[in-house]
N, C-alpha and C positions, 0 to 999 in steps of 0.2 A: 423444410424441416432440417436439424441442424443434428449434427451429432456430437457427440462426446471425443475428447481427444486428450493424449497421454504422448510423453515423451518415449522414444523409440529407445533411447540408451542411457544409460547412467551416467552422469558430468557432473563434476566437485570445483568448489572454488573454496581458496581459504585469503584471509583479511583479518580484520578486528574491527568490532561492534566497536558504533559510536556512541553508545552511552556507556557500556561495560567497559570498552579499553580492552578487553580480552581478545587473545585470537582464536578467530573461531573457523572451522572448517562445514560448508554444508554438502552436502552431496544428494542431487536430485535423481530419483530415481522411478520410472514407469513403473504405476500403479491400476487395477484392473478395473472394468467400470462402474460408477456410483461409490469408488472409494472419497473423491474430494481433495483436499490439499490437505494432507498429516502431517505434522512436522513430530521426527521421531527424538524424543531427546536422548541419542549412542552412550550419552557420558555416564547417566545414571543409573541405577541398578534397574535392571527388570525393562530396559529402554523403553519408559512411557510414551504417550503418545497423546496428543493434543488436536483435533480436528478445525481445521479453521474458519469457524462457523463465529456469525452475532452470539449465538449462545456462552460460548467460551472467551469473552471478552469481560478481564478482570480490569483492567483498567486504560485512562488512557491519557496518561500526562505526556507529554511531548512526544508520544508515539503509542500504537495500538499492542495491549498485551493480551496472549492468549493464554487460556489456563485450564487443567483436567488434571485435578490431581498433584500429582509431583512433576507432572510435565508441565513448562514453562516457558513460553516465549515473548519475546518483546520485540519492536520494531520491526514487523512482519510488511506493515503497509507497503514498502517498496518492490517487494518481492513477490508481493499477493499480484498488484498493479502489473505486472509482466507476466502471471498465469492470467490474470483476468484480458488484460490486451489482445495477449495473442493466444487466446482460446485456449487454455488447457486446463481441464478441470480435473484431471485426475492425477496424483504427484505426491509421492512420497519426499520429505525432506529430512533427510537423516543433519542432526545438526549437534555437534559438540558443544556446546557452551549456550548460554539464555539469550543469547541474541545473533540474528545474521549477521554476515560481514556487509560493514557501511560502504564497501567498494569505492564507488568515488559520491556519493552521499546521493545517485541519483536512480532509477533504475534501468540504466543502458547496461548493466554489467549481465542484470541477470537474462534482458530480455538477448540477448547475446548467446548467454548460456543453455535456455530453449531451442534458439535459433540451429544450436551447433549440436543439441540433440536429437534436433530435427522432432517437429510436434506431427502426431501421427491420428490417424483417425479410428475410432473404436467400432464395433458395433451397435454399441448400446445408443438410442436419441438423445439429445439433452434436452433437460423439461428448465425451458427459457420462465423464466419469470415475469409476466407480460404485466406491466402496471396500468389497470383499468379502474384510478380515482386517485388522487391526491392523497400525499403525504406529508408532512412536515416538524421539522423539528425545531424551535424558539430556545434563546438563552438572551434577552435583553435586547442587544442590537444586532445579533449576530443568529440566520438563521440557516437551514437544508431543508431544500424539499421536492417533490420528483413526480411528477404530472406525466400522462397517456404519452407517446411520441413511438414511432414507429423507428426505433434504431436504438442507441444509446449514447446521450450526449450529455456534456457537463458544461455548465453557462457557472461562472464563479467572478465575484467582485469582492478582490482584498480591497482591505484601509487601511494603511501603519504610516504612524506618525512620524517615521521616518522621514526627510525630507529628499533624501536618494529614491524611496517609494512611494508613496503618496498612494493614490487610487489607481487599480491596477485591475482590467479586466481580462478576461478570457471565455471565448464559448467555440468549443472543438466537437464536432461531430465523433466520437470515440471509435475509429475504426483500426487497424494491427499496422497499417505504414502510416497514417496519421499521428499516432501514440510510438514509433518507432523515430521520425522526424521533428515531431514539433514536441513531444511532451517525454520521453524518456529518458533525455539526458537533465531536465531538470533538477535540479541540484537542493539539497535542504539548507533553510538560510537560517541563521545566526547572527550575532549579536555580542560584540566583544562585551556591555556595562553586563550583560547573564552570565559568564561563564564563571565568574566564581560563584555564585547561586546555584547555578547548577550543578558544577563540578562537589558543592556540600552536599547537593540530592544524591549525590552517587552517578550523577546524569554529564554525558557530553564528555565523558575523560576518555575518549576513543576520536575525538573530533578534532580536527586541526583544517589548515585552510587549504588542501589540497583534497578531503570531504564533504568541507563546508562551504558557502557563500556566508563570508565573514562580511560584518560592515561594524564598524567605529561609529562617533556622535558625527562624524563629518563624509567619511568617504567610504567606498566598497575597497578591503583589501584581495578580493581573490576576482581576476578579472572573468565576468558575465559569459554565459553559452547565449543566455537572450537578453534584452533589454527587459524584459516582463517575466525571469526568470522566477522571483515570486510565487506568480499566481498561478503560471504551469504547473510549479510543485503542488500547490495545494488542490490543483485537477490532478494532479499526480494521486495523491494520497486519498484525495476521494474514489480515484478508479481501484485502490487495492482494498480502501475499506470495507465498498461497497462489495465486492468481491463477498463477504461475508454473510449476505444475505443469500449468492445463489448469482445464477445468471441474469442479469436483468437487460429490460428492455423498458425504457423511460428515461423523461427528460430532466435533471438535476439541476436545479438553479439555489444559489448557494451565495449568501453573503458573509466573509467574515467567519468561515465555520471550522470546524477542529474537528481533530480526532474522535470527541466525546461527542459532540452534535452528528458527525457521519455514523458511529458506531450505532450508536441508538435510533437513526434512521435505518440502519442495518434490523434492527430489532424488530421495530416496528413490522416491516416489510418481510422479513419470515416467520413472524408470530401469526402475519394476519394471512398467510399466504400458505404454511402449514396443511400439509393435508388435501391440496388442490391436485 
């Protein structure tokens, strides 16, 4: 039986979001049990607050946005991914501005920042989300889907037709020094022919190549943490999406999949789980 756990002290980091550009300061702070991950938004009147649940997922173009109201966040994946690793389910995140700091585009900053607040154990049990039948979500060629398994692991096969990346696989048994070693300095990868595309979405004006894993039509300009740094990220951002549905225990096998194909498997998985 597993219990619930919350960080022992308050710890702030401040950066600038990489899609906003803005700097923004977060400051995580121990919350009591069955509260979850809140992110408070300080800036605005009456400081809203956002639960970080599938429920509250408004969108999800090049990163997971959550939303209740006037409270607002974006790009929550990499920071979800470092409560969800190293067990902490309970956490206030007080945050100035619509998006965390992009730190160095990976999530070693925050699982760091846990680390140094020391993750403490509650009274209260954690009610694990044990997957007893298949799941899955389809978009053409590109699917997520999460089968019985006694732990929780994520099996992922990128394709981009880059020819620096090609086919890229990874399957990591998901455990707090596995995810601290091999998967949370993975870096978010980019794309020099996007950035004026996105930079017109309002998107990546926070981004530069010392957050990003930049690559050109020919070469990587920001040199690798891995050779297969890709596909980590994208076990990255499934371990924080997933995070959204609840604690889980099952096996994620995953072709090709986004933000929008994890969330909605997040969906899935506490619509049907609800109430158990």
């Amino acid at each position: 039986m597993q219990y619930q756990n919350t960080i022992a002290e308050a710890i702030s980091y401040t950066g600038i979001g990489l899609h906003s550009g803005k700097d923004v300061t977060i400051t995580l702070k121990p919350a009591p049990p069955n509260t979850g991950i809140v992110f408070i938004r300080v800036d605005l009147p009456d400081k809203p607050m956002v639960k970080a649940c599938a429920e509250n997922v408004t969108n999800t173009m090049r990163a997971t946005t959550l939303e209740n109201g006037a409270a607002k966040v974006f790009t929550v994946e990499h920071l979800l991914a470092a409560f969800n690793a190293l067990n902490v389910n309970n956490c206030y995140v007080e945050i100035d501005s619509i998006e965390p700091p992009v730190a160095d585009g990976s999530s070693l900053v925050f699982a760091k920042l846990l680390e140094q607040a020391k993750v403490i154990t509650q009274a209260e049990k954690l009610k694990e989300i044990v997957i007893d039948k298949a799941y899955s979500v389809h978009d053409k060629d590109r699917f997520i889907t999460i089968i019985p398994y006694d732990g929780f692991r994520v099996t992922f096969t990128s394709i981009n037709p880059h020819p620096l990346l090609g086919t890229q696989f990874a399957d990591f048994e998901i455990k707090e020094e596995v995810f601290l070693q091999e998967i949370a300095g993975a870096r978010t990868i980019g794309f020099m022919h996007e950035v004026e595309a996105l930079q017109s979405q309002g998107l990546a004006l926070g981004g530069n190549l010392e957050n990003v894993v930049v690559y050109d039509s020919e070469k990587v300009l920001t040199p690798l943490r891995f050779e297969d740094e890709l596909v980590r990220h994208k076990v990255l951002d499934i371990i924080g999406d997933l995070m959204l549905a609840g604690k889980i225990k099952g096996h994620i096998i995953a072709v090709k999949s986004s933000h929008a194909l994890n969330t909605e498997l997040a969906k899935k998985i506490l619509i049907d789980t609800k109430g158990e």
